[in-house]
C-alpha positions in Angstrom: -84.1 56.9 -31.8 -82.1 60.1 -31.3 -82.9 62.6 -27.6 -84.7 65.2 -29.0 -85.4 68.0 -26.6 -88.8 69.5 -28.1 -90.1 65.4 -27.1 -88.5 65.0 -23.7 -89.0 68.9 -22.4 -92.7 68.0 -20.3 -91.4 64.8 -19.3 -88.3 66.1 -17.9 -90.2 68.9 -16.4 -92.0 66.5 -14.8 -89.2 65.1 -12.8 -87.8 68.0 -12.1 -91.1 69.4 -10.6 -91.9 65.6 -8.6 -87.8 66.4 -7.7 -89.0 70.5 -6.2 -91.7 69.1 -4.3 -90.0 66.6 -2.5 -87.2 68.1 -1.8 -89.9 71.4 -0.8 -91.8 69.1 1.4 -89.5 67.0 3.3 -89.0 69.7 5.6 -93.0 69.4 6.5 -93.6 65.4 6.5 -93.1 63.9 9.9 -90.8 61.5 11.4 -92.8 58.5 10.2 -95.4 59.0 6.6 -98.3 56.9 6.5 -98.4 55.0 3.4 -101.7 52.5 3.9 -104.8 52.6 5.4 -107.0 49.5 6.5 -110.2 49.0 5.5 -111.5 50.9 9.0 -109.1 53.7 7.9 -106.9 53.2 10.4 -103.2 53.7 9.5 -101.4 50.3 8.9 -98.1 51.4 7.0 -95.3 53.2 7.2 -92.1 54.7 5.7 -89.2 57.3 6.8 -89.5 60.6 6.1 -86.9 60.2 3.6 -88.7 57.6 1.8 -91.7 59.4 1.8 -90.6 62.2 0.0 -88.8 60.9 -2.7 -89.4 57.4 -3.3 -91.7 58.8 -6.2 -89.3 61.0 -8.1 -86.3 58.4 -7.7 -89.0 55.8 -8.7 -90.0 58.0 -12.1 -86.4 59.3 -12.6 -85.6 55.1 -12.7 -88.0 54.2 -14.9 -87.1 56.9 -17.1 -83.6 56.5 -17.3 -84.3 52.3 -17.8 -86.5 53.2 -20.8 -84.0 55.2 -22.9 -81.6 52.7 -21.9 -83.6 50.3 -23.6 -84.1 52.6 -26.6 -87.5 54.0 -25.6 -87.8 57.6 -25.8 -91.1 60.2 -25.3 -92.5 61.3 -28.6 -95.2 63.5 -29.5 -98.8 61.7 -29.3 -100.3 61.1 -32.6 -104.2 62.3 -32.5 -105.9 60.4 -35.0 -110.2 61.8 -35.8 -112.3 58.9 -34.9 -114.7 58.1 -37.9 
C-alpha cells in the first residue's frame, strides 16, 4: 500500500502534537516524574525528566514507523449501518 497523505494527515498530527507537548513541558516536569503509584497512593516509581517527557511520542513515533515498515499504513475507517 502506497503513503497517501489525506490517510496519514491526523495520525501524523498526532505525533507531532505528542512531539509539542513534550518538548513544551519538559521545561515544567521535575527532576524525577512519578510514574506508579501503590495501592495506598504513595509514589513507588520513577523516571528522568527526560524520560518523562518523551518516552510517549518516541514510543508512538516507533511503533509507527515499525508498522509502515511492515507494510501497515492508516486508512480511512469504514462505517458500516448495523442492521
Amino acid at each position: 500500500m502506497k503513503f497517501n497523505l489525506k490517510n496519514e494527515i491526523i495520525p501524523l498530527l498526532l505525533l507531532a502534537l505528542a512531539w509539542m507537548l513534550g518538548i513544551y513541558f519538559y521545561a515544567h516536569f521535575p527532576a524525577r516524574v512519578v510514574t506508579h503509584w501503590g495501592i495506598d497512593g504513595t509514589p513507588n516509581g520513577f523516571m528522568g525528566k527526560t524520560w518523562g517527557a518523551f518516552l510517549l511520542p518516541l514510543m508512538a513515533t516507533g511503533i509507527k514507523r515499525r508498522l509502515e515498515q511492515q507494510g501497515i499504513h492508516c486508512r480511512k475507517p469504514v462505517f458500516r449501518p448495523l442492521h
